[in-house]
C-alpha positions in Angstrom: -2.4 155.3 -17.9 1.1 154.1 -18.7 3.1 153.8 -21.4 3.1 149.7 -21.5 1.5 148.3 -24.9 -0.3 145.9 -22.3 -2.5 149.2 -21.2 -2.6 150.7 -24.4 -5.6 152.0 -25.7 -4.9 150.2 -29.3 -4.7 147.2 -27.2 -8.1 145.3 -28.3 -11.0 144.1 -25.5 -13.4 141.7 -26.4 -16.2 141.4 -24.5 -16.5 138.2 -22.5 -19.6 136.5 -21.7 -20.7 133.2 -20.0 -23.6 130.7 -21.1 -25.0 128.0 -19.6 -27.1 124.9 -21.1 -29.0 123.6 -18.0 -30.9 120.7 -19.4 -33.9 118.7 -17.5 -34.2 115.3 -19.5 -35.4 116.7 -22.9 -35.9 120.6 -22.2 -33.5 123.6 -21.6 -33.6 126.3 -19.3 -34.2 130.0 -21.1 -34.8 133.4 -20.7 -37.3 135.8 -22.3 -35.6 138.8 -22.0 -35.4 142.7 -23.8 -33.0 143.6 -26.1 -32.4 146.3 -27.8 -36.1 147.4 -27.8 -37.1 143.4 -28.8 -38.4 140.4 -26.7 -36.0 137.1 -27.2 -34.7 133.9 -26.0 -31.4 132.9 -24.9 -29.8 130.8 -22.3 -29.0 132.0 -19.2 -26.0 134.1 -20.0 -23.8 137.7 -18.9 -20.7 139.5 -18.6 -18.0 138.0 -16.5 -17.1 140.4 -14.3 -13.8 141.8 -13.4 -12.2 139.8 -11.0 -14.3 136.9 -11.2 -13.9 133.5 -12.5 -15.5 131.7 -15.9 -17.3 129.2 -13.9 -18.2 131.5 -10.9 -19.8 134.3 -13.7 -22.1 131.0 -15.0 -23.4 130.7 -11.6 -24.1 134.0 -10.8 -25.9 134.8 -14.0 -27.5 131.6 -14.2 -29.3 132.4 -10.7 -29.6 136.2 -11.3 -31.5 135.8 -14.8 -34.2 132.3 -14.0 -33.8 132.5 -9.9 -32.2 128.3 -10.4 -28.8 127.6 -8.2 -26.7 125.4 -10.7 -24.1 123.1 -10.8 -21.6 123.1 -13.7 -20.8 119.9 -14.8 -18.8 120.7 -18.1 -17.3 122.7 -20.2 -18.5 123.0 -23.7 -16.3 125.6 -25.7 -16.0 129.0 -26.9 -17.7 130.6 -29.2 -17.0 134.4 -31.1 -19.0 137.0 -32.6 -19.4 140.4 -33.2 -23.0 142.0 -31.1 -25.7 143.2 -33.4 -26.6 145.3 -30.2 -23.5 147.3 -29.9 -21.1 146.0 -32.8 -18.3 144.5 -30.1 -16.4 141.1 -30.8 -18.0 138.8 -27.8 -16.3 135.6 -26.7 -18.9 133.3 -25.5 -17.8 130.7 -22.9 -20.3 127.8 -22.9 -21.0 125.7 -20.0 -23.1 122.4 -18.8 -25.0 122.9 -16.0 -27.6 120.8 -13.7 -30.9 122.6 -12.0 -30.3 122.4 -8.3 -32.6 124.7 -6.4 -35.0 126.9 -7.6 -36.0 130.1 -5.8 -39.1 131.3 -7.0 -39.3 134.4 -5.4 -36.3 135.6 -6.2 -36.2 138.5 -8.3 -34.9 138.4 -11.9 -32.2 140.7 -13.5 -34.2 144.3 -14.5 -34.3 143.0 -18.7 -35.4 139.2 -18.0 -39.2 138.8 -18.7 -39.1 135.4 -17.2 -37.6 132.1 -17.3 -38.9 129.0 -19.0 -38.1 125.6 -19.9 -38.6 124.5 -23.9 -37.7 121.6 -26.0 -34.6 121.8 -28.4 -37.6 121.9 -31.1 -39.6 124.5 -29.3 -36.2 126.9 -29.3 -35.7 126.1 -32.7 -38.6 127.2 -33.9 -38.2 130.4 -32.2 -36.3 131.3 -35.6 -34.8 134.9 -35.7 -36.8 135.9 -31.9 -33.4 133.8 -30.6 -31.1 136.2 -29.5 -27.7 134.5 -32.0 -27.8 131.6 -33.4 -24.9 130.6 -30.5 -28.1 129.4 -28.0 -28.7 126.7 -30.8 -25.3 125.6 -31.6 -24.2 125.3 -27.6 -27.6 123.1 -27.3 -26.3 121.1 -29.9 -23.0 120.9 -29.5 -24.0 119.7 -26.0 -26.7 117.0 -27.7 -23.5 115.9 -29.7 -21.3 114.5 -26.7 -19.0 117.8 -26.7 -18.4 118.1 -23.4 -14.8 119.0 -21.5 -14.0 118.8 -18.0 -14.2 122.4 -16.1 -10.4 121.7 -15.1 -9.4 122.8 -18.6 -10.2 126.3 -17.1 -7.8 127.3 -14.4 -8.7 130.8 -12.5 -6.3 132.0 -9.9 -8.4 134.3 -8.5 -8.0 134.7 -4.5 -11.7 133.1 -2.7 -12.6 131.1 -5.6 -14.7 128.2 -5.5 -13.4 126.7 -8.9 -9.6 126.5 -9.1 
């Protein structure tokens, strides 16, 4: 380690994490998945990991956690919070996405139950088995026209598909 503040230890690390809404007319793509020792809901979401793009992380978890290829469409903002799970600040990037291929065989990441699609009622109701009140608010940010165009995110990362 060196002496540079930028690799200081002090030097604070959120987490960062990618979302996606996928909507097909009026229902949302989801995951059941384990928490923390609990069953609930989410969007298709993870860790972006080192070296990787924003938009290339939403792909990749997308199709890891409900076996669906996607294709982002927008961007639709950035959300922050501190994890109940392991008390870490989180940013939450938010993304637009449309179902492409599904591959039904494929296996799901180890904590995913399954993958479903519900109504923006049908999550709602879900109440406190939603796993932050962020799956609600990206749904309806998206239901409310926010929507920005995936070229306000610039990566720079060698081999990636979204420049």
């Amino acid at each position: 380690m060196t002496d540079s503040p930028l690799f200081s230890s002090t030097v604070w690390h959120p987490h960062v994490t990618v979302a996606c809404v996928v909507a097909d007319g009026d229902r949302y793509l989801m995951v059941e998945e384990k928490v923390a020792g609990r069953l609930v809901y989410n969007q298709p979401a993870g860790h972006l990991d080192q070296g990787e793009s924003l938009v290339s992380a939403a792909v990749r978890e997308t199709l890891e956690e409900t076996g669906w290829d996607v294709e982002l469409e927008h961007f639709i903002g950035v959300q922050q919070w501190v994890s109940p799970e392991h008390g870490d600040d989180v940013l939450r990037f938010s993304f637009a996405a449309r179902a492409v291929k599904h591959h039904p065989d494929r296996p799901l990441d180890k904590d995913i139950e399954r993958a479903l699609w519900m109504t923006r009622q049908e999550i709602a109701e879900l109440g406190d088995r939603l796993r932050t009140s962020m799956v609600l608010a990206s749904i309806d940010a998206w239901l409310s026209g926010q929507r920005l165009p995936l070229q306000v995110l610039h990566s720079q990362l060698p081999g990636d598909p979204y420049p």
